[in-house]
BABA-586246 format. One record per residue (C-alpha): residue number from 1; residue in three letters; chain; x, y, z. Coordinates in pm, whole numbers, plus 50000, padded with zeros to 5 digits. Each point is the difference from the previous one (the first is absolute). Last residue first. Example, Ala and Ser with C-alpha at 12.3 -4.5 7.8 and 13.67 -1.06 7.14 Angstrom:
SITE   n res chain    xx    yy    zz
SITE   2 SER     A 51367 49894 50714
SITE   1 ALA     A 49863 49656 50066
This chain:
SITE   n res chain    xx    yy    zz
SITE 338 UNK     A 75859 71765 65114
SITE 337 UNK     A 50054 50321 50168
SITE 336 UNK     A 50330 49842 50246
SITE 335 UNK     A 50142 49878 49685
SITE 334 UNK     A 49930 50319 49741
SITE 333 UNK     A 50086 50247 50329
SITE 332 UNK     A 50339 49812 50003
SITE 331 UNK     A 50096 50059 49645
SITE 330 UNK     A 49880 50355 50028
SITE 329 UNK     A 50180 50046 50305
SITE 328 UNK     A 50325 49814 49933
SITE 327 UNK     A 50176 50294 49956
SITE 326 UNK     A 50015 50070 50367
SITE 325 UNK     A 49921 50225 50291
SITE 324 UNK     A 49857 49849 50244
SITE 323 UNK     A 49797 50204 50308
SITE 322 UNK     A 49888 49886 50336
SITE 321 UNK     A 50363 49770 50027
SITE 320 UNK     A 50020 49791 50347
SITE 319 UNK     A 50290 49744 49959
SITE 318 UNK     A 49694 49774 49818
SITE 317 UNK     A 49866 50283 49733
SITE 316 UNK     A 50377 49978 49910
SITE 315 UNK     A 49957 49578 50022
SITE 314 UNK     A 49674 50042 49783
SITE 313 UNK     A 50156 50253 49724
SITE 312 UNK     A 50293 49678 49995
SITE 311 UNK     A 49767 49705 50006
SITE 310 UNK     A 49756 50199 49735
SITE 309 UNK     A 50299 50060 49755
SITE 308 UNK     A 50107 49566 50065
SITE 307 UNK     A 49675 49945 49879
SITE 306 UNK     A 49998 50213 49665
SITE 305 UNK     A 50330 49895 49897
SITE 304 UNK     A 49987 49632 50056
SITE 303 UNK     A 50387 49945 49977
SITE 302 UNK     A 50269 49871 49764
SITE 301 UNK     A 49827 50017 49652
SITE 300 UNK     A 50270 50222 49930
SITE 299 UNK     A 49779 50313 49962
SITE 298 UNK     A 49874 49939 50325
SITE 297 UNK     A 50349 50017 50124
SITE 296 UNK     A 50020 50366 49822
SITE 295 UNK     A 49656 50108 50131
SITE 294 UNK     A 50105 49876 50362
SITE 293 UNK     A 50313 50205 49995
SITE 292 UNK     A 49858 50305 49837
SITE 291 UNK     A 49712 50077 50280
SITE 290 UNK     A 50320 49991 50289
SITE 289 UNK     A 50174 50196 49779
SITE 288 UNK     A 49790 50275 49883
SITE 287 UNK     A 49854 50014 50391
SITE 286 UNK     A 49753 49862 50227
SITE 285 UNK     A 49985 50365 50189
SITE 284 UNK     A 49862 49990 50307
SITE 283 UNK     A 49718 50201 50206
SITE 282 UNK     A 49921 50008 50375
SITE 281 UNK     A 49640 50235 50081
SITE 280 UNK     A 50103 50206 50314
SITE 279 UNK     A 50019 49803 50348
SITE 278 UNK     A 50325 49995 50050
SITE 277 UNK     A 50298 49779 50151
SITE 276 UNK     A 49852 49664 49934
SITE 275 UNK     A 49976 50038 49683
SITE 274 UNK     A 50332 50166 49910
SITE 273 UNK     A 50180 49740 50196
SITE 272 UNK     A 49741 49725 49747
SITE 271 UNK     A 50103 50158 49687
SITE 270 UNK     A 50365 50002 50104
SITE 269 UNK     A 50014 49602 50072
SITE 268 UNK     A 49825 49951 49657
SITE 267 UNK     A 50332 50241 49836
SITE 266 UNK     A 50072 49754 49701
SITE 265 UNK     A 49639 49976 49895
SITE 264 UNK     A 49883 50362 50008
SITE 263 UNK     A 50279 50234 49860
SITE 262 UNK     A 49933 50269 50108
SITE 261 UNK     A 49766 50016 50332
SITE 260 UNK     A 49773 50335 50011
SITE 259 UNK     A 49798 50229 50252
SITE 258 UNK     A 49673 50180 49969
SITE 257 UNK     A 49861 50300 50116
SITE 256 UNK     A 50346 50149 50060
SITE 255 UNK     A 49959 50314 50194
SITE 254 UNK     A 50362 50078 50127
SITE 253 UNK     A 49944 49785 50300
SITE 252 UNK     A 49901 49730 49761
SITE 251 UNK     A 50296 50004 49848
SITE 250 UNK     A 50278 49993 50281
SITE 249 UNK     A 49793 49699 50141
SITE 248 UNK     A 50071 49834 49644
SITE 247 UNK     A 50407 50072 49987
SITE 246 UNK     A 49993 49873 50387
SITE 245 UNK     A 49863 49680 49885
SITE 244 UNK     A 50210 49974 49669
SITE 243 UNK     A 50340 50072 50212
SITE 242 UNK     A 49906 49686 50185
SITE 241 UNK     A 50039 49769 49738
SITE 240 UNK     A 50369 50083 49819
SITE 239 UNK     A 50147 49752 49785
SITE 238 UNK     A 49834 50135 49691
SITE 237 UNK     A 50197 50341 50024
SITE 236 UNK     A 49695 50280 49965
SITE 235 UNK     A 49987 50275 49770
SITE 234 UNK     A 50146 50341 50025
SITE 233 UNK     A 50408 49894 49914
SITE 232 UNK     A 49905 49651 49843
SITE 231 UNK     A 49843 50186 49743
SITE 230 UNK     A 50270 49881 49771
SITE 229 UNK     A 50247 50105 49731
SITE 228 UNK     A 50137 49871 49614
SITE 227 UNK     A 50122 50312 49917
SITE 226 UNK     A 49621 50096 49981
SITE 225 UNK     A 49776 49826 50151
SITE 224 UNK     A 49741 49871 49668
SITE 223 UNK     A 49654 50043 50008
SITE 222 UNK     A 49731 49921 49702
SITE 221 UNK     A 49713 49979 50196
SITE 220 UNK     A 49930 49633 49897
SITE 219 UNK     A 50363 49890 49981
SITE 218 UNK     A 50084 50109 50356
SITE 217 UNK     A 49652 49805 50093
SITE 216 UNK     A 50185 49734 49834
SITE 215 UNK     A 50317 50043 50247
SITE 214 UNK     A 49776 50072 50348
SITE 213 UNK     A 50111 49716 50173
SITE 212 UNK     A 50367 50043 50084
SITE 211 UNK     A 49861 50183 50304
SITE 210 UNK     A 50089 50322 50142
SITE 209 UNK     A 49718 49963 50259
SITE 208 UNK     A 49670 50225 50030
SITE 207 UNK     A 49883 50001 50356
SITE 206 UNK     A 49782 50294 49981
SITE 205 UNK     A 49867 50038 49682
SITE 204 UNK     A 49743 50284 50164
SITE 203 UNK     A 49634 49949 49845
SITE 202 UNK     A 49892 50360 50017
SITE 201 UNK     A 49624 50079 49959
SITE 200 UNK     A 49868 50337 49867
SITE 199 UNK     A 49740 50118 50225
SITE 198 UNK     A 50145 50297 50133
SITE 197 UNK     A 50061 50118 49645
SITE 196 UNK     A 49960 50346 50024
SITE 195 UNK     A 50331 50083 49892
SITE 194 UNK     A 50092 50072 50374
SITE 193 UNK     A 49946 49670 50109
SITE 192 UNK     A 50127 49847 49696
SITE 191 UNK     A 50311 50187 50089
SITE 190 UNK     A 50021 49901 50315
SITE 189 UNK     A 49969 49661 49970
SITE 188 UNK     A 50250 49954 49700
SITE 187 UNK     A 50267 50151 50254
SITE 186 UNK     A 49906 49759 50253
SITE 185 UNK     A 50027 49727 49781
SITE 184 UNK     A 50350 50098 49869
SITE 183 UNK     A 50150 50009 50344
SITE 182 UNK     A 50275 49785 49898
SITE 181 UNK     A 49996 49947 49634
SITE 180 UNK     A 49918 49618 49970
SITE 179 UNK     A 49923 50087 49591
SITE 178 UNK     A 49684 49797 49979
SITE 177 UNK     A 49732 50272 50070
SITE 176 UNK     A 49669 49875 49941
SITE 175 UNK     A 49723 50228 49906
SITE 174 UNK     A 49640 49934 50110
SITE 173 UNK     A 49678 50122 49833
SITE 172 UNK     A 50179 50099 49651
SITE 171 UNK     A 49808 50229 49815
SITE 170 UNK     A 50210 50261 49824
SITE 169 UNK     A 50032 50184 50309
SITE 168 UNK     A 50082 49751 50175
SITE 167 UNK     A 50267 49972 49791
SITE 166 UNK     A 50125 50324 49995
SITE 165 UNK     A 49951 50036 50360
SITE 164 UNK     A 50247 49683 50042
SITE 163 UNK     A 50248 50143 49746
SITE 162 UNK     A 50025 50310 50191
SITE 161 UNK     A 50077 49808 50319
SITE 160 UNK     A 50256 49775 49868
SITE 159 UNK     A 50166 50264 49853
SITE 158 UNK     A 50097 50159 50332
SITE 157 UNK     A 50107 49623 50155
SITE 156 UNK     A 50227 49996 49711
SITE 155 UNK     A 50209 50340 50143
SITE 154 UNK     A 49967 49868 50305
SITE 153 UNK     A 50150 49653 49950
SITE 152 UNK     A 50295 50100 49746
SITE 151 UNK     A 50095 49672 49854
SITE 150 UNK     A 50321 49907 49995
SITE 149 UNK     A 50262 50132 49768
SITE 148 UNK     A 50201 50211 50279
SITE 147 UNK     A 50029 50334 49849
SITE 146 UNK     A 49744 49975 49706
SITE 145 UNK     A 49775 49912 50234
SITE 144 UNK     A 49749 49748 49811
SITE 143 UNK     A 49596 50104 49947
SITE 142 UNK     A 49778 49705 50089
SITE 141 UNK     A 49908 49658 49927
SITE 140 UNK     A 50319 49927 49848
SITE 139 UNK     A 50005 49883 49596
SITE 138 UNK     A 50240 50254 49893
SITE 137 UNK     A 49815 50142 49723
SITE 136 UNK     A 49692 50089 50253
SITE 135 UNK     A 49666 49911 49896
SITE 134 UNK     A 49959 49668 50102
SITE 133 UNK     A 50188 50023 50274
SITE 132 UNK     A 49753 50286 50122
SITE 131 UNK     A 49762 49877 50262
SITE 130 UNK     A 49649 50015 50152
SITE 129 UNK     A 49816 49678 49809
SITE 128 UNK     A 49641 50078 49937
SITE 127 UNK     A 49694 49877 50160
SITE 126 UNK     A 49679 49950 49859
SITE 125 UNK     A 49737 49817 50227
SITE 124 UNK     A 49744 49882 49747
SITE 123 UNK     A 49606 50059 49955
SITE 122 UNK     A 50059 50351 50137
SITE 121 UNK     A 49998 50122 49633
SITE 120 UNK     A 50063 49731 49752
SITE 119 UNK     A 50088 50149 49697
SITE 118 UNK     A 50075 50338 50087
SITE 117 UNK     A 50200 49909 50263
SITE 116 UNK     A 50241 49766 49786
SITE 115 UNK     A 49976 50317 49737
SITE 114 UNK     A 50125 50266 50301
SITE 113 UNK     A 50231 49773 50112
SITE 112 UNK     A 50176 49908 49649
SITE 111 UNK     A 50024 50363 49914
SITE 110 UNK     A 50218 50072 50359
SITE 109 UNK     A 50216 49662 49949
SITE 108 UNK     A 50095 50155 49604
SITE 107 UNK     A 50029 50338 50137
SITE 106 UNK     A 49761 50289 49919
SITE 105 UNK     A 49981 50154 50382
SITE 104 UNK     A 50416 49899 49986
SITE 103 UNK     A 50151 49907 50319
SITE 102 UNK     A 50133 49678 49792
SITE 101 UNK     A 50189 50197 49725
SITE 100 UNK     A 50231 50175 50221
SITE  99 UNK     A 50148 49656 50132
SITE  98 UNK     A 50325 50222 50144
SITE  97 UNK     A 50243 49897 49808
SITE  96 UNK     A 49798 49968 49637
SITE  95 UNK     A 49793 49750 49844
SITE  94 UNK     A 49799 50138 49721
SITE  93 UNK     A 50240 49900 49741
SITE  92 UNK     A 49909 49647 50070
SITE  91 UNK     A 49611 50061 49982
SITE  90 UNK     A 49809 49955 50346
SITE  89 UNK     A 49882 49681 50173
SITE  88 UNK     A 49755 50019 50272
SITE  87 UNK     A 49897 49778 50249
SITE  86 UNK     A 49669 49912 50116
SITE  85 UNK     A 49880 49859 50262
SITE  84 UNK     A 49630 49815 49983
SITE  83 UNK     A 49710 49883 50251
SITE  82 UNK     A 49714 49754 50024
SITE  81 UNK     A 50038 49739 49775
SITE  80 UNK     A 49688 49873 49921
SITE  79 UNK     A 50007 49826 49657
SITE  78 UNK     A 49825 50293 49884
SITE  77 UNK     A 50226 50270 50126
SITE  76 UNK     A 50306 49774 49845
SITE  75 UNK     A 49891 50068 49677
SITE  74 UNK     A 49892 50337 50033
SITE  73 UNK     A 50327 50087 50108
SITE  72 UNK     A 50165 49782 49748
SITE  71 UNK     A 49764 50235 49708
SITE  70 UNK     A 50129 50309 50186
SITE  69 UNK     A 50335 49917 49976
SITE  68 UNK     A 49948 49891 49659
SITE  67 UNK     A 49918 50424 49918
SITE  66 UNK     A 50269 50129 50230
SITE  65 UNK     A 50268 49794 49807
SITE  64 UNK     A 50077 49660 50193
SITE  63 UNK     A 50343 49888 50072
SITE  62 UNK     A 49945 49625 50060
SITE  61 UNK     A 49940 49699 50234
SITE  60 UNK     A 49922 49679 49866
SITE  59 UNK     A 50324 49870 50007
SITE  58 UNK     A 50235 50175 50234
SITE  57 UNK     A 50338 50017 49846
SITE  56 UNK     A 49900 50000 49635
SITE  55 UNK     A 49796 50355 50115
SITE  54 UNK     A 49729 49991 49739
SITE  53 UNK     A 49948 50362 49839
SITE  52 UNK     A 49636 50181 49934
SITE  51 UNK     A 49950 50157 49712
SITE  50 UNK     A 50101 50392 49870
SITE  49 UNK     A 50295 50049 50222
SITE  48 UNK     A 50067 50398 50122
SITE  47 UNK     A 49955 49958 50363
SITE  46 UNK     A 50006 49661 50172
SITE  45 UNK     A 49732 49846 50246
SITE  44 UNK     A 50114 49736 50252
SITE  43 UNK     A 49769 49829 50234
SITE  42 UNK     A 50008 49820 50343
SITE  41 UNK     A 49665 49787 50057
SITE  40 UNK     A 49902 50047 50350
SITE  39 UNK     A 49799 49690 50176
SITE  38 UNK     A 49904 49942 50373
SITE  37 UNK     A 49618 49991 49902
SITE  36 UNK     A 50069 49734 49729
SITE  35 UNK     A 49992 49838 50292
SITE  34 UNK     A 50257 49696 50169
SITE  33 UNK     A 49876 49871 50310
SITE  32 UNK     A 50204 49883 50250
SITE  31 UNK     A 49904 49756 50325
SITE  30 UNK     A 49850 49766 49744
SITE  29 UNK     A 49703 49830 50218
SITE  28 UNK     A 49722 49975 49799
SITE  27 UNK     A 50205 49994 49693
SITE  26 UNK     A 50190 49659 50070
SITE  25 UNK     A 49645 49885 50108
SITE  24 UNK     A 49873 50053 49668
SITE  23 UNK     A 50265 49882 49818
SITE  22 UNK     A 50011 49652 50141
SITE  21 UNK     A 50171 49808 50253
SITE  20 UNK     A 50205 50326 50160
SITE  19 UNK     A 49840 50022 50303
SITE  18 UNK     A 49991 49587 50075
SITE  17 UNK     A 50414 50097 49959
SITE  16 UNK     A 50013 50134 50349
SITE  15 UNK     A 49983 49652 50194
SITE  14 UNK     A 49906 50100 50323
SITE  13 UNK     A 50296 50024 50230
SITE  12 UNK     A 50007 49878 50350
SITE  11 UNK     A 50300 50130 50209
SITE  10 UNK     A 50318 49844 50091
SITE   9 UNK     A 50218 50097 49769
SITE   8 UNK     A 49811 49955 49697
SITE   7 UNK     A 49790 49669 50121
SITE   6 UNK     A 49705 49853 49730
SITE   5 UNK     A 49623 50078 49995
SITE   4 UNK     A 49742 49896 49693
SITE   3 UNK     A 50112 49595 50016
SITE   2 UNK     A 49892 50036 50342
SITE   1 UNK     A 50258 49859 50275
C-alpha cells in the first residue's frame, strides 16, 4: 500500500493534511472566508455628555457624543468596514413609559443619523436599531398594559412604525426592529411605504433569544427591567430551534429584506435552519457577551484574543451568516487589512 493512501472503512483516503502543509495551500482551499465585507460595528451615542464614555464592560467600546461618533465612523470607513447600527441613548429624565423621546425628529438616535449620513453619504450602510427599551423607564421594548403587566403587542407594534419613518427619515438606509413584536415588520413596511420610503431597508431581528448574553450591552445603553423582569414573554426561550425558522418565514412574508440570528455563537445550529430556510441576506448578532468574554480572558493572559475573535466571526460566517454584527469590527478589519 502507498505511503500517500491508507483504509477508512474500506475506502482509499488521500492523506488530507498535504492541504494544510503551508499557508498558502491552507488558503487556497479554506471552505470559509472571513471579509471585512460581512462586518457591522454596533454603536452607542448618548445625549447630553460632553466626551465620549468607555463602557468597563466591553472594553473598547464606548458611548460616543454625536461629534466622536462621527470621528469612529470615519474611522472604521477607512479601515473598510462596510456598514454601521446605531443605537441611541437619551438623558435619564428623558425616559418615560412609552419611549416618547425616541420617535423624536430631534432625538439623540435621529441627530446621530443625519450627521453619520452626512459624513459619509452612501459610502456606509447606516442602519438604526427599531426599539424603545432604551427609552422607556421600565426597560421593556414596548409600552406595558397596565392591566396585565406584559407588554401590549399592538399598541408597541404602532410606535414601531413611527419610529421607523422617523429614522429613515433622518437618514438611516435600513432600520432594525429588535423588539420580536409580532407583526411588527409588516407594520414598519407599510408605513415606510406610505412615507415615501419604499426604499428604506428593514433588517427584521427575527430569531432574537432571551439570552443571558446581552448583560454589558445592558450596561452600554443604560437598561435596567424594572422589578427585576424579563423579555422572556416576546423573545425567544433558548431551548427552542424550530420556533426561530417559522419566526423568520413569518418575516419575510411581511417584507423583511433581511433576517437576523441573536446571539450568534450559542445559537450556530439556528443560523444554519434560518439558512437553509430562506434565501434573504442571514445576519447575526456576536453579542456584548460573547465579545466581553474573550476580552476579559485576554485580559488574563489566558487566551490569544485576536485569534480566537476571528475563529468565532469565522465559525458564524461557517453556520451560513451573510452579515456579522460585532464589536470586533474595527479590531478585526485592522487583522484581516494588514
Amino acid at each position: 500500500m502507498s505511503s500517500d493512501v491508507s483504509l477508512r472503512a474500506g475506502f482509499p483516503a488521500v492523506r488530507l493534511r498535504r492541504l494544510r502543509r503551508t499557508p498558502a495551500l491552507r488558503r487556497l482551499v479554506a471552505e470559509t472566508r472571513l471579509s471585512v465585507d460581512d462586518l457591522v460595528a454596533p454603536l452607542f451615542v448618548a445625549d447630553g455628555i460632553d466626551a465620549a464614555r468607555p463602557v468597563p464592560s466591553l472594553p473598547g467600546v464606548a458611548q460616543h457624543t454625536v461629534d466622536s461618533l462621527v470621528i469612529e465612523v470615519r474611522r472604521l470607513s477607512g479601515l473598510g468596514v462596510p456598514g454601521v447600527i446605531l443605537f441611541g441613548l437619551p438623558k435619564p429624565e428623558d425616559k418615560d413609559a412609552s419611549g416618547s423621546h425616541a420617535l423624536r425628529h430631534d432625538g439623540i438616535t435621529q441627530r446621530a443619523l443625519a450627521a453619520v449620513r452626512d459624513a459619509v453619504g452612501d459610502g456606509m450602510v447606516v442602519m438604526a436599531d427599531t426599539c424603545l427599551d432604551e427609552f422607556t423607564d421600565h426597560g421593556h421594548c414596548g409600552i406595558i398594559d397596565p392591566t396585565t403587566g406584559d407588554v401590549d403587542n399592538d399598541a408597541t407594534v404602532a410606535l414601531y412604525a413611527g419610529l421607523a419613518v422617523a429614522q429613515a427619515t433622518a437618514g438611516a438606509e435600513v432600520v432594525a426592529p429588535s423588539g420580536m413584536m409580532d407583526g411588527q415588520v409588516g407594520a414598519i413596511r407599510t408605513a415606510l411605504d406610505a412615507s415615501g420610503f419604499a426604499d428604506t431597508a428593514i433588517l427584521a431581528y427575527a430569531a432574537k433569544y432571551a439570552s443571558a448574553l446581552y448583560g454589558p450591552f445592558r450596561d452600554a445603553a443604560e437598561v435596567t427591567i424594572a422589578d427585576g423582569g424579563d423579555r422572556k414573554g416576546y423573545q425567544q426561550d433558548a431551548r427552542n430551534r424550530r420556533e426561530a425558522v417559522a419566526e423568520v418565514v413569518l418575516d419575510v412574508a411581511e417584507g423583511a429584506d433581511m433576517v437576523m440570528v441573536k446571539p450568534a455563537l450559542t445559537y450556530l445550529d439556528v443560523i444554519a435552519d434560518v439558512r437553509a430556510a430562506c434565501a434573504v441576506p442571514v445576519a447575526a448578532y456576536h453579542v456584548s457577551g460573547e465579545y466581553a468574554m474573550v476580552k476579559a480572558a485576554e485580559e488574563r493572559g489566558w487566551i490569544d484574543g485576536p485569534a480566537v475573535a476571528l475563529e468565532q466571526l469565522t465559525a458564524v460566517k461557517r453556520a451560513g451568516a451573510d452579515i456579522i454584527l460585532t464589536y470586533f469590527a474595527g479590531d478585526v478589519a485592522e487583522v484581516l487589512g494588514a
